[in-house]
C-alpha positions in Angstrom: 102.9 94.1 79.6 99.9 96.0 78.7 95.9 94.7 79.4 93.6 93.3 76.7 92.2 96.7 76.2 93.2 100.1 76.4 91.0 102.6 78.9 88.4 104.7 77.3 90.1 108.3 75.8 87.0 110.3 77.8 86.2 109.2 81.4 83.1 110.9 82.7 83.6 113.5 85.2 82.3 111.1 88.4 84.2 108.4 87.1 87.3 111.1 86.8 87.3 112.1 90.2 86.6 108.6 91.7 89.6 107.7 90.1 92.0 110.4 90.8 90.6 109.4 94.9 91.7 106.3 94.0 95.4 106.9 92.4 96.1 109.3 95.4 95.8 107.1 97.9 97.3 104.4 96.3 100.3 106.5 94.8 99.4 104.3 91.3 98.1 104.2 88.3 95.1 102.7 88.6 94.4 100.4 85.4 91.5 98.6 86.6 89.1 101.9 87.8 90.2 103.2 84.1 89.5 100.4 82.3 86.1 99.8 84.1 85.0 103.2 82.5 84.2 101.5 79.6 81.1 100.2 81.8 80.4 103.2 84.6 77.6 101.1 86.5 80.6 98.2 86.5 83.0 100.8 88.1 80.9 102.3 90.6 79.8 99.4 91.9 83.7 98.1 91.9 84.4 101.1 93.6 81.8 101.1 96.5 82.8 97.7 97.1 86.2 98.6 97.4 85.4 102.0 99.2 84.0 99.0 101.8 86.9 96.8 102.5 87.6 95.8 106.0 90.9 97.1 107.2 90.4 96.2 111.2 87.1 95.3 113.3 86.6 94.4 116.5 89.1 91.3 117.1 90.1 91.2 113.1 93.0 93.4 112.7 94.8 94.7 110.3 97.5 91.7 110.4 94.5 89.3 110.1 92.9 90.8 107.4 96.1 91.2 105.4 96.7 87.9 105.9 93.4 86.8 104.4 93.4 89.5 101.6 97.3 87.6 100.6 95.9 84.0 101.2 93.1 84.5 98.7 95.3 86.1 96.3 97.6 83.9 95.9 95.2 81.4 96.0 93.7 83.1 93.2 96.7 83.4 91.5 96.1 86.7 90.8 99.4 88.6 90.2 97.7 92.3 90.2 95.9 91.3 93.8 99.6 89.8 95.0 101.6 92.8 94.0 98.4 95.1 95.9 97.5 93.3 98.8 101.0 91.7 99.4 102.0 95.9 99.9 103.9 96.7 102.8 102.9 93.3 105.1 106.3 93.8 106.7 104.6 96.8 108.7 102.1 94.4 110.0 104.5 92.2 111.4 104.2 89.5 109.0 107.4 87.9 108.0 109.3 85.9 105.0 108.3 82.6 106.4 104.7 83.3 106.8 104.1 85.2 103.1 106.0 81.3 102.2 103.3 79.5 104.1 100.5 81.9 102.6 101.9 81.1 98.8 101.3 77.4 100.0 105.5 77.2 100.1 105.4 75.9 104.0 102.7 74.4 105.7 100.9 76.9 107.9 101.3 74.6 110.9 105.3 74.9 110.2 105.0 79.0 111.3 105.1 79.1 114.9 103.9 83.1 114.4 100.7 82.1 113.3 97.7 82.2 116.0 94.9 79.8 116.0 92.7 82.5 114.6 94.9 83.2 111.8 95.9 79.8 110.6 91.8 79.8 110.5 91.2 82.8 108.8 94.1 82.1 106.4 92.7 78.2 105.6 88.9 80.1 105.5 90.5 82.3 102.5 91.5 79.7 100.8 88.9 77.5 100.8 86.4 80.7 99.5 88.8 80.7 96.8 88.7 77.4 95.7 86.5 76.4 92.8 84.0 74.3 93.2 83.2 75.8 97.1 83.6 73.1 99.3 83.2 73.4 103.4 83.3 70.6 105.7 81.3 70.6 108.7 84.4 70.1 111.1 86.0 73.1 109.7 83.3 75.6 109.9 83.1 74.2 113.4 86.9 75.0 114.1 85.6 78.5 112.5 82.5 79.1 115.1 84.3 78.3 117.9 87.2 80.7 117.3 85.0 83.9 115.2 81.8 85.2 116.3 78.9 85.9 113.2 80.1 89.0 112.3 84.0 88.0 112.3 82.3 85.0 110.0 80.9 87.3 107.8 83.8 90.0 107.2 86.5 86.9 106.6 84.3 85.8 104.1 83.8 89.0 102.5 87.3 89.8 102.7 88.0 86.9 100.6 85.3 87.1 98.4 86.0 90.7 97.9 89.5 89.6 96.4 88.4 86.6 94.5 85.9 89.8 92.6 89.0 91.5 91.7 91.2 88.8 90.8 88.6 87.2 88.1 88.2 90.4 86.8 91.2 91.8 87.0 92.6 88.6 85.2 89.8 88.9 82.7 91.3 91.9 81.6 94.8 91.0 81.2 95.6 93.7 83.6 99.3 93.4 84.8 100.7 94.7 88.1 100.8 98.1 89.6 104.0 98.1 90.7 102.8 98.3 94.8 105.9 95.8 96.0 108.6 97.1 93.8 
């Protein structure tokens, strides 16, 4: 399966080395930072953004960002952001029955291995991946009492962050990288 369009044939020197970064960390071939040469200001900003990703903070650790960077993938049914974000969860301790209750196959009360915090977090992604946004008071109650501002504002960002890559990803027609083969 190939995207919509096919990267530019010359990639600007910046843009070169900002994806090479990019490929050898992620051991792939990086379809989206090539295609978003066609636009430079697109793919630096894209890739600041990304540079910026929360990975752990504070309380939020890596699990519980994983967690939310799967939730709002598959709730943005996004299978490049599934295949990437789903990568290696089994290190993080998260297990067949939970990635069931993140694809929406169990319901997250159902997974005993879920904490408050992360059934939260996880219910928080989806909802910012929802269209039209819609928060009830009682939930971003639940979500006060358990996350301080700043947990607040990386969940949301978290998810948001995904929900950016997944429409544009999707735009695209870009398929899979291959991270969970």
């Amino acid at each position: 399966m190939n995207a919509f369009i096919e990267p530019p044939r010359k990639i600007s020197l910046l843009l070169r080395i900002g994806i090479w970064t990019s490929e050898k960390v992620t051991g792939r071939r990086m379809l989206p930072a090539r295609i978003l040469a066609w636009y430079p200001k697109a793919a630096l900003g894209s890739g600041v953004l990304e540079s910026l990703v929360a990975h752990h903070d504070g309380k939020l650790d890596e699990r519980m960002l994983k967690l939310v960077r799967m939730a709002a993938s598959f709730a943005a049914a996004c299978p490049f952001c599934i295949d990437m974000n789903s990568h290696e969860h089994e290190s993080l301790g998260i297990k067949a029955d939970e990635v069931l209750a993140l694809r929406g196959q169990l319901g997250l009360e159902s997974v005993s291995t879920f904490s408050v915090r992360e059934q939260l977090a996880i219910q928080y992604a989806r909802l910012v991946s929802q269209t039209p946004l819609k928060f009830h008071m009682d939930f971003i109650d639940q979500i006060k009492a358990n996350f301080d501002e700043r947990e607040i504002v990386i969940l949301a960002s978290t998810a948001a962050q995904v929900n950016y890559w997944a429409r544009l990803i999707q735009a695209l027609g870009i398929p899979p990288a291959g991270f969970s083969e």
